[in-house]
C-alpha positions in Angstrom: 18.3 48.4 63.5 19.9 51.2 61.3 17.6 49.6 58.5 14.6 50.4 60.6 15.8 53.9 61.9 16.6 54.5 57.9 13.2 53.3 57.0 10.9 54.5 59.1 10.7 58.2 59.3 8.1 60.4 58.1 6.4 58.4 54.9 4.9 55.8 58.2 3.2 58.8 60.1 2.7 61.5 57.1 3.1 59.7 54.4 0.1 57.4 55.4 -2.1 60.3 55.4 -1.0 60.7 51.3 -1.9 57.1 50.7 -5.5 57.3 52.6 -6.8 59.8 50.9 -5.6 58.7 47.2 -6.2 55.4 47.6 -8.9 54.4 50.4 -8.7 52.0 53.1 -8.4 49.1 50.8 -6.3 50.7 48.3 -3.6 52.1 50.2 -3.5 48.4 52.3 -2.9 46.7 48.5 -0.4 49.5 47.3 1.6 48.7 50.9 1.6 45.3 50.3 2.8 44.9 47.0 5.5 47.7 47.5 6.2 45.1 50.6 6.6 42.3 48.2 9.1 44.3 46.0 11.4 45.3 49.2 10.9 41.9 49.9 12.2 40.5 46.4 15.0 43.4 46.7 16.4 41.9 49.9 16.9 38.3 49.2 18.4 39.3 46.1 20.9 41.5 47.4 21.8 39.2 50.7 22.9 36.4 48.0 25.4 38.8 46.4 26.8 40.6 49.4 26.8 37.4 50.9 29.4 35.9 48.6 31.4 39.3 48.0 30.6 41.9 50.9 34.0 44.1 50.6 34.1 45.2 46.6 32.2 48.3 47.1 28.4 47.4 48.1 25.8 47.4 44.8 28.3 50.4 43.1 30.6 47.3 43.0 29.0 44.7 42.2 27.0 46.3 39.1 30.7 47.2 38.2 31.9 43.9 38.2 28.9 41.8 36.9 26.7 44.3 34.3 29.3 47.2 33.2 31.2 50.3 34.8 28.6 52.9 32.9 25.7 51.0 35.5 27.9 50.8 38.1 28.8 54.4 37.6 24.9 55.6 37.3 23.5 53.3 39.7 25.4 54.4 42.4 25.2 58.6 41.8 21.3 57.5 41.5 21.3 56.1 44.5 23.8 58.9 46.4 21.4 61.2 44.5 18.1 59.7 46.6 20.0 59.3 49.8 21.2 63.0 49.5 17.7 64.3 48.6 16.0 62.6 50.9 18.3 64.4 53.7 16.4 67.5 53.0 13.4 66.5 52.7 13.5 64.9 56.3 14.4 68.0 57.6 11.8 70.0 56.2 9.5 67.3 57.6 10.8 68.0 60.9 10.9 72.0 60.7 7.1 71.4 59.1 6.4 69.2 62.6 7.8 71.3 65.1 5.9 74.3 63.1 2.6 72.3 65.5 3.9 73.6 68.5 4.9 76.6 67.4 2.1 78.0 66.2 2.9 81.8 66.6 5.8 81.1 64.5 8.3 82.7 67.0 11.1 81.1 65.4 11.5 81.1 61.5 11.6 77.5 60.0 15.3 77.9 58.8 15.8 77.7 62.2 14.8 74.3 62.7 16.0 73.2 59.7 19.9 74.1 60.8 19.5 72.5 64.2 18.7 69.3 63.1 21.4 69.5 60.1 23.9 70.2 62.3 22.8 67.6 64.7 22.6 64.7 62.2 26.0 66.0 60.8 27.2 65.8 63.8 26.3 62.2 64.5 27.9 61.1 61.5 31.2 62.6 62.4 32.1 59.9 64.9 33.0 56.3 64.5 30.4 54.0 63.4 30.4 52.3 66.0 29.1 55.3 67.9 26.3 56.0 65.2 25.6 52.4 65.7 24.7 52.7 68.9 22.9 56.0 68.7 21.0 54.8 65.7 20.0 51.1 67.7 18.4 53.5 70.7 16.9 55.6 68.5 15.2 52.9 66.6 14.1 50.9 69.7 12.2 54.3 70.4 10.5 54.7 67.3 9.8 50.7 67.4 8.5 51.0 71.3 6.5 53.9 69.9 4.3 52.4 66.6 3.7 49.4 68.5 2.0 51.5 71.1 0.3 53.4 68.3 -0.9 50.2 66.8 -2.0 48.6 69.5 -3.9 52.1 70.7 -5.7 52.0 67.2 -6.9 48.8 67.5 -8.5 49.8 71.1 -10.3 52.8 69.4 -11.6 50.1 66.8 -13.0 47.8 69.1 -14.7 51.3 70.6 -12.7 52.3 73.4 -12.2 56.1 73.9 -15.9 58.7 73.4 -16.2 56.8 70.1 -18.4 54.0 69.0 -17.9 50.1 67.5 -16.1 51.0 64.3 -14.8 47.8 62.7 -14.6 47.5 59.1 -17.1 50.4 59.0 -15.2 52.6 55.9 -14.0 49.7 53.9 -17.4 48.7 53.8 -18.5 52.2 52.9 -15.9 53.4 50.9 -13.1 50.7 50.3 -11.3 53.2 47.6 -11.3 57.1 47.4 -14.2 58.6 45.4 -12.0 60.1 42.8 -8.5 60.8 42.1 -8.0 64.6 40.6 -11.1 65.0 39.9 -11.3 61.8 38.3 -15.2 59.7 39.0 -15.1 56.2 39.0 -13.4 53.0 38.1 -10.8 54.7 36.5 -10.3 57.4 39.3 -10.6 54.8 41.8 -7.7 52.8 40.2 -5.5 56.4 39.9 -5.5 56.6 43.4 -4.4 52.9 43.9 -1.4 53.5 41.5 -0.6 56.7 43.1 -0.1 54.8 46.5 2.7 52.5 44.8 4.6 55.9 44.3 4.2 56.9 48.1 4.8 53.9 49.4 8.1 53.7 47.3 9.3 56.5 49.1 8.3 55.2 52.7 10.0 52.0 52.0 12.9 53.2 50.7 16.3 52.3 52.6 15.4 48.4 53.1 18.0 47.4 51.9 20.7 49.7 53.6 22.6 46.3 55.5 23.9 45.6 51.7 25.4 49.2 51.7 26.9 49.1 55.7 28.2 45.3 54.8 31.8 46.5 54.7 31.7 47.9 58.4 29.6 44.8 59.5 31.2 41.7 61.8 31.0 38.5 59.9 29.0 40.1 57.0 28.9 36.5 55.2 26.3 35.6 57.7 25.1 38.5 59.4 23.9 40.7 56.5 21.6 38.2 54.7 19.7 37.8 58.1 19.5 41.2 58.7 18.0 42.0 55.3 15.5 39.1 56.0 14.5 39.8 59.5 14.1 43.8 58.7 11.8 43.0 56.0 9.4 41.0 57.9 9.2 44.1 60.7 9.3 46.8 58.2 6.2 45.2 56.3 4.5 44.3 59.5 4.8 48.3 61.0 3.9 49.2 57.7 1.6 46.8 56.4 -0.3 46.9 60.0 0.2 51.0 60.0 -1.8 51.8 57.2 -4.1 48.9 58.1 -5.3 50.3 61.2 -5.1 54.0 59.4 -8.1 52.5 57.6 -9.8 50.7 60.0 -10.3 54.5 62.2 -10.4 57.1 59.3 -12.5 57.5 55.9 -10.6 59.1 53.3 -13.5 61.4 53.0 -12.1 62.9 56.4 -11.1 66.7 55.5 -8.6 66.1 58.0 -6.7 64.6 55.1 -7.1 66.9 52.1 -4.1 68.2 50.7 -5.5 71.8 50.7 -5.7 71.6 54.6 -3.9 74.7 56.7 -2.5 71.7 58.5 -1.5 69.4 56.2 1.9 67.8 56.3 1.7 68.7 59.9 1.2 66.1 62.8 -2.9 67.2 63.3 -3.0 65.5 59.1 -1.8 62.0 60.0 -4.8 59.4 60.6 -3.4 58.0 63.8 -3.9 61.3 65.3 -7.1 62.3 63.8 -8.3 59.3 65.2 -7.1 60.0 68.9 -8.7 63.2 68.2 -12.1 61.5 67.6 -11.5 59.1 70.2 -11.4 61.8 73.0 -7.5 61.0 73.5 -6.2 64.6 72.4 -2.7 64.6 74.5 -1.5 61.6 72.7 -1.2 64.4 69.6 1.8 65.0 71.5 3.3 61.7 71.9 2.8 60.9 68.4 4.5 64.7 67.3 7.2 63.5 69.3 8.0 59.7 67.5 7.7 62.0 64.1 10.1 64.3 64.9 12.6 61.6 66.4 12.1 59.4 63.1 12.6 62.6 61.1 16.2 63.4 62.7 16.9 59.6 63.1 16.2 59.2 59.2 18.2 62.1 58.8 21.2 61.0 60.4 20.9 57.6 58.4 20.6 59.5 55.0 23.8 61.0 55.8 25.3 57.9 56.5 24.4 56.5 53.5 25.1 58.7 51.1 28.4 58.9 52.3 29.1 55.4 52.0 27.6 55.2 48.0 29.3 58.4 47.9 33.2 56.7 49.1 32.4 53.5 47.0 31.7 55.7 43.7 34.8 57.7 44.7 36.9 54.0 45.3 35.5 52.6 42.1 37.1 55.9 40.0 33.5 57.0 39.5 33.7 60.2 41.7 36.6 63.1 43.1 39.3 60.7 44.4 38.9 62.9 47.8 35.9 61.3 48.7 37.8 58.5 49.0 39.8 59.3 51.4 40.1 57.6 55.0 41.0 59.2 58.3 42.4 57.0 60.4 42.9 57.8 64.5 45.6 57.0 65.7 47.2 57.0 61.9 49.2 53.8 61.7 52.9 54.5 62.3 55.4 54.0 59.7 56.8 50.7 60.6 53.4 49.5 60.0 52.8 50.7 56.9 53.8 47.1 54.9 51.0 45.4 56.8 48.4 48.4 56.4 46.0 48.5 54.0 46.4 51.2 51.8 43.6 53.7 49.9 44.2 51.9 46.3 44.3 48.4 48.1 40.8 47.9 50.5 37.5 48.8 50.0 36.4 49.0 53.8 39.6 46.7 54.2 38.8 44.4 52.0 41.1 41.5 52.5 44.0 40.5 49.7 42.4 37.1 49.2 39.2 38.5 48.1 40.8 40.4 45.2 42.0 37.1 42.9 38.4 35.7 43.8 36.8 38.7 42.7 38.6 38.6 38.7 38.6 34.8 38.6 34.5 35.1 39.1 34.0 38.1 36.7 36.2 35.7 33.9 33.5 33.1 34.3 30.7 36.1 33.9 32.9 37.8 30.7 32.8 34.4 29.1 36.4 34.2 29.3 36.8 37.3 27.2 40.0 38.8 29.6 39.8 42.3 27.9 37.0 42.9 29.7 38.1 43.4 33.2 38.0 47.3 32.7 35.4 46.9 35.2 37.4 45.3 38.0 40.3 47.7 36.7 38.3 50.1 38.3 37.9 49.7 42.0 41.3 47.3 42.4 44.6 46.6 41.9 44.4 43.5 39.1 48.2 43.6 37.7 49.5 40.7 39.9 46.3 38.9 40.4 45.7 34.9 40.2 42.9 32.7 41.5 43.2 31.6 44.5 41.0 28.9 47.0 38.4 31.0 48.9 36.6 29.5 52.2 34.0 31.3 53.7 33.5 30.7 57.2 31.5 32.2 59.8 33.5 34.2 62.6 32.7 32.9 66.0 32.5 35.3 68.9 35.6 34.7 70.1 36.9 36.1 66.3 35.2 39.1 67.2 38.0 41.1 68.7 40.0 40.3 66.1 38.6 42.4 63.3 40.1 45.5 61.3 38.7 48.4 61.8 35.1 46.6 62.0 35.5 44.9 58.7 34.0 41.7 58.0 37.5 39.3 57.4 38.6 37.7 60.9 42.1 38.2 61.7 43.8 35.0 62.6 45.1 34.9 66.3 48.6 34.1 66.5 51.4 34.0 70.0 53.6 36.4 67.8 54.0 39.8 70.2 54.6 41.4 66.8 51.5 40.2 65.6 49.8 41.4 68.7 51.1 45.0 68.7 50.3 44.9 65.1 46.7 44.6 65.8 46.9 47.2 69.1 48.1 49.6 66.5 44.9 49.2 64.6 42.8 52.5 64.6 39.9 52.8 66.5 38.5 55.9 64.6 38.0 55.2 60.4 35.7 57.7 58.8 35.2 58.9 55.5 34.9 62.5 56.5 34.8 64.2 53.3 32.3 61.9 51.7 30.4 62.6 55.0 30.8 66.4 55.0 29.7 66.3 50.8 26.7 64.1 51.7 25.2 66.2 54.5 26.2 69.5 52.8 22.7 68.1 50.0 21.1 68.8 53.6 21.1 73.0 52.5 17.9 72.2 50.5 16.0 72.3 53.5 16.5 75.9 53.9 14.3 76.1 50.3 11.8 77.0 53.6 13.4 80.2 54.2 12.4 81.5 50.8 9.2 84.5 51.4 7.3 82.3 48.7 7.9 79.0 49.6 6.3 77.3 52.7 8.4 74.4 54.7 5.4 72.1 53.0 5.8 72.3 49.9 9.2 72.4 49.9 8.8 69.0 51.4 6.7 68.0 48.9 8.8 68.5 46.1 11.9 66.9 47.6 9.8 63.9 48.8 8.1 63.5 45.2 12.0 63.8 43.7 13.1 61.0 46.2 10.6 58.6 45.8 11.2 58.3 41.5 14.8 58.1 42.3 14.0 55.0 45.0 12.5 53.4 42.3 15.7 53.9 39.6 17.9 52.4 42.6 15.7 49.6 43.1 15.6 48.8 39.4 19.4 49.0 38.9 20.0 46.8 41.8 17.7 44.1 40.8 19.0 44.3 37.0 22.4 43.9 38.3 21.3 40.1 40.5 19.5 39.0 37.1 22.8 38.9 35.7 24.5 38.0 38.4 22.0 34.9 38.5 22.3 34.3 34.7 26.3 34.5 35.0 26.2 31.7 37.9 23.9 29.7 35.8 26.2 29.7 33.1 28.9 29.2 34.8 27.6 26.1 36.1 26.6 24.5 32.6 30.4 25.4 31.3 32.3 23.4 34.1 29.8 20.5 34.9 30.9 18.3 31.7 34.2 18.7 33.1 34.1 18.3 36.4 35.4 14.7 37.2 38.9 16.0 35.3 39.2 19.4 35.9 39.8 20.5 39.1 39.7 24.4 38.7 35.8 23.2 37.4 35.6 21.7 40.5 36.4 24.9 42.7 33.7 26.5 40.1 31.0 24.4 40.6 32.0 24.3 44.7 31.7 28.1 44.6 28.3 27.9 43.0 27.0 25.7 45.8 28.6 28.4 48.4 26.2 31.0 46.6 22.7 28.7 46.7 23.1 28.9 50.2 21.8 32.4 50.4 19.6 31.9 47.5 16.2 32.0 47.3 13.8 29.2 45.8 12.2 31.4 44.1 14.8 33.6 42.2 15.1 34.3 39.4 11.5 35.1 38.8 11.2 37.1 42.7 13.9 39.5 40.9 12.0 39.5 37.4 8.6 40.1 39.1 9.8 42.7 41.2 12.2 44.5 38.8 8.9 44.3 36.4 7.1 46.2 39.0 9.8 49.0 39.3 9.8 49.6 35.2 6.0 49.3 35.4 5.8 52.3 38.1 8.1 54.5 36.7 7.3 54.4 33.2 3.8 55.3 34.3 4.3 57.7 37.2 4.2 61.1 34.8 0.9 60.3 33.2 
């Protein structure tokens, strides 16, 4: 659910508007899907690895460990650099949306824009457990909500409403837009297809958030690979059906849509509301205004909590000021606990000891038994006592539950020991990273770029939104890089220890590892990852021309 509050926001309802009009009915239905394909690729490639390792840090980590420190270092300030944009440029979306019912301009945008800063902000400084739970009602809203949009499309379709039969009407007419910049024909025609994968980028954007939340998640093992598959298939399917019935009800001919439009960017611009409009159902303007403004903040909220987290991994991996990665901890544990605690240099998100000695013995099979090159794991822990150890990965039944730090993913075996029990009463129920989350949301200033005499709440949303969706793509790319040699190190890995593994027993754990890992995997990889990674590099390279 926070991987649908994340995702959709603004690029669904506005952003669909962008893609009509560029591409055509047809076009922006193609650009959708394959964008869908690549989250798709994205996910199962990153369950696999959090799967296995869900405490060293999140993708920060685990390029760290398994590519180099310098991509582990740029990946994730790329990646707290999107989040941290993107903040903004929600926010300007939803000053720009309540701007509709405010028409008089009574109240200046800047206004609006510090409302809803404060209020995400706000959010964000409580436990996650709270922001959990505001984030799973907020996105059964916004779910509740395009459903009822969808379904209300395909009415008006079918010709309920003033208007007539419609059907396939404008992808038979015009299945791509006319021109792209002025650009006639084929060749415009196929701009405004490629200019769709760039939108779409930016709407899709944040699919693969459970990888980042994995250390705050119960039994993350199991839990976060499903979440990343289920929330793909819904994601695509609001998306993918979105901007199918967007095309079904509005020709991109429809000036409605033109960027030059005194209310573009603006609830009246997006094509589920221009074709209400047609349709004789004018009040549902409001309902729709309504879901973007909610998915706006909602999106907001998530970008802080995001951004904070790449933000405290970078900080816990030496990449970033050390007081990002600090903890506060209510109640703070008293001192006779202080052996057992967890301290800053030790967990990642209380990462358990055992995964430590796991973590170095897998990166020696990756360095090619080259030991001088554990700078990386030098980075985010402790290595000077380390030795490989037997790790079991279990699932953590519900009755483990209640037995978890601080909302970590590592059960905590139950034991009759009182001192054991008081230990874990003593456990914190408050754990923030409050100065990561106060750095984050303090990005959110941007928004007041709409305050400026010569700058409209519009464009400024424009320009952030165009800045977000190229560095979507850069995160993307590093991620995916960073499971192709993950999957390369595993394969050889496995062709080292087979020979030996009749005789050699620490083959044997090895090769039993390995077989841990293909339970996540996908049939498919490596070449899902190359495909989709070749996507990325494809887009980017030919965004600015």
């Amino acid at each position: 659910m926070i991987s649908i509050g994340g995702v959709i926001g603004t690029g669904l309802f506005l952003g669909s508007a962008t893609a009509l009009y560029n591409g055509g009915p047809v076009g922006a239905l193609l650009g959708y899907s394959i964008v869908g394909s690549v989250v798709y690729c994205l996910c199962v490639s990153i369950g696999e690895m959090i799967a296995f390792l869900p405490n060293v840090g999140g993708i920060v980590g685990l390029a760290d460990l398994y590519v180099d420190p310098a991509v582990g270092f740029s990946l994730g300030w790329a990646a707290w650099y999107n989040w941290s944009v993107t903040l903004p440029t929600e926010i300007a979306a939803a000053a720009v949306l309540v701007g509709a019912w405010d028409t008089q301009h009574h109240v200046p945008a800047w206004v609006f824009s510090a409302i809803f800063l404060i209020l995400a902000t706000s959010v964000n400084c409580f436990s996650s457990r709270v922001y959990g739970e505001f984030e799973f009602w907020f996105s059964t809203i916004k779910v509740v909500t395009i459903v009822f949009i969808i379904f209300v499309s395909l009415l008006i379709d079918l010709g309920a409403g003033s208007g007539p039969f419609i059907g396939f009407k404008n992808w038979k007419e015009q299945p791509f837009a006319s021109n792209y910049l002025g650009i006639d024909g084929s060749l415009g025609r196929f701009l405004g297809f490629w200019a769709v994968l760039m939108q779409a980028s930016f709407s899709f954007f944040g699919s693969e958030v459970p990888g980042i939340a994995a250390g705050e998640v119960i039994d993350a093992t199991r839990n976060v690979p499903r979440a990343l598959q289920r929330v793909w298939i819904r994601i695509t399917l609001f998306y993918v059906g979105g901007i199918f019935c967007a095309g079904l009800l509005v020709s991109p001919n429809n000036p409605a849509l033109q960027p030059n439009n005194p209310r573009a960017g603006t609830a009246f611009s997006s094509p589920f509301v221009i074709a209400f409009n047609e349709a004789g159902f004018t009040a549902l303007w409001y309902i729709v205004n309504a879901a973007i403004l909610l998915s706006a903040w909602s999106a907001a909220a998530s970008d802080i909590y995001i951004s904070s987290r790449f933000l405290f991994f970078l900080a816990r991996c030496r990449h970033a000021p050390q007081v990002f990665a600090t903890l506060f901890r209510y109640p703070s544990e008293p001192n006779d606990a202080a052996e057992d605690a967890p301290s800053d240099e030790e967990d990642v998100m209380d990462m358990d000891d055992e995964d430590l000695p796991y973590t170095i013995d897998i990166r020696l099979e990756f360095a090619e038994d080259h030991a001088g090159e554990l700078g990386a794991a030098d980075n985010c822990y402790d290595t000077e006592d380390a030795s490989p150890v037997d790790v079991t990965i279990h699932s953590v039944t519900n009755s483990e539950d209640t037995a978890l730090h601080d909302g970590g993913s590592s059960p905590v075996e139950s034991s009759d020991d009182p001192e054991a029990a008081t230990s874990r009463k003593k456990q914190p129920w408050f754990v923030l990273p409050l100065y990561a989350v106060l750095g984050s949301a303090s990005i959110g200033l941007l928004s007041f770029l709409s305050a400026s005499s010569t700058v409209s709440a519009e464009s400024a949303f424009n320009w952030l939104s165009s800045v977000a969706s190229v560095a979507s793509l850069q995160s993307w790319a590093g991620m995916l890089f960073t499971y192709i040699r993950w999957f390369q190190g595993t394969a050889y890995a496995e062709r080292k220890n087979k020979p030996y593994a009749e005789d050699d027993e620490e083959s044997r754990k090895v090769l039993a590892d390995i077989q841990q890992i293909k339970i996540n995997r996908h049939w498919g990889q490596p070449y899902l990852a190359w495909y989709a990674f070749s996507v990325c590099m494809i887009i980017l390279f030919t965004n600015g021309w």
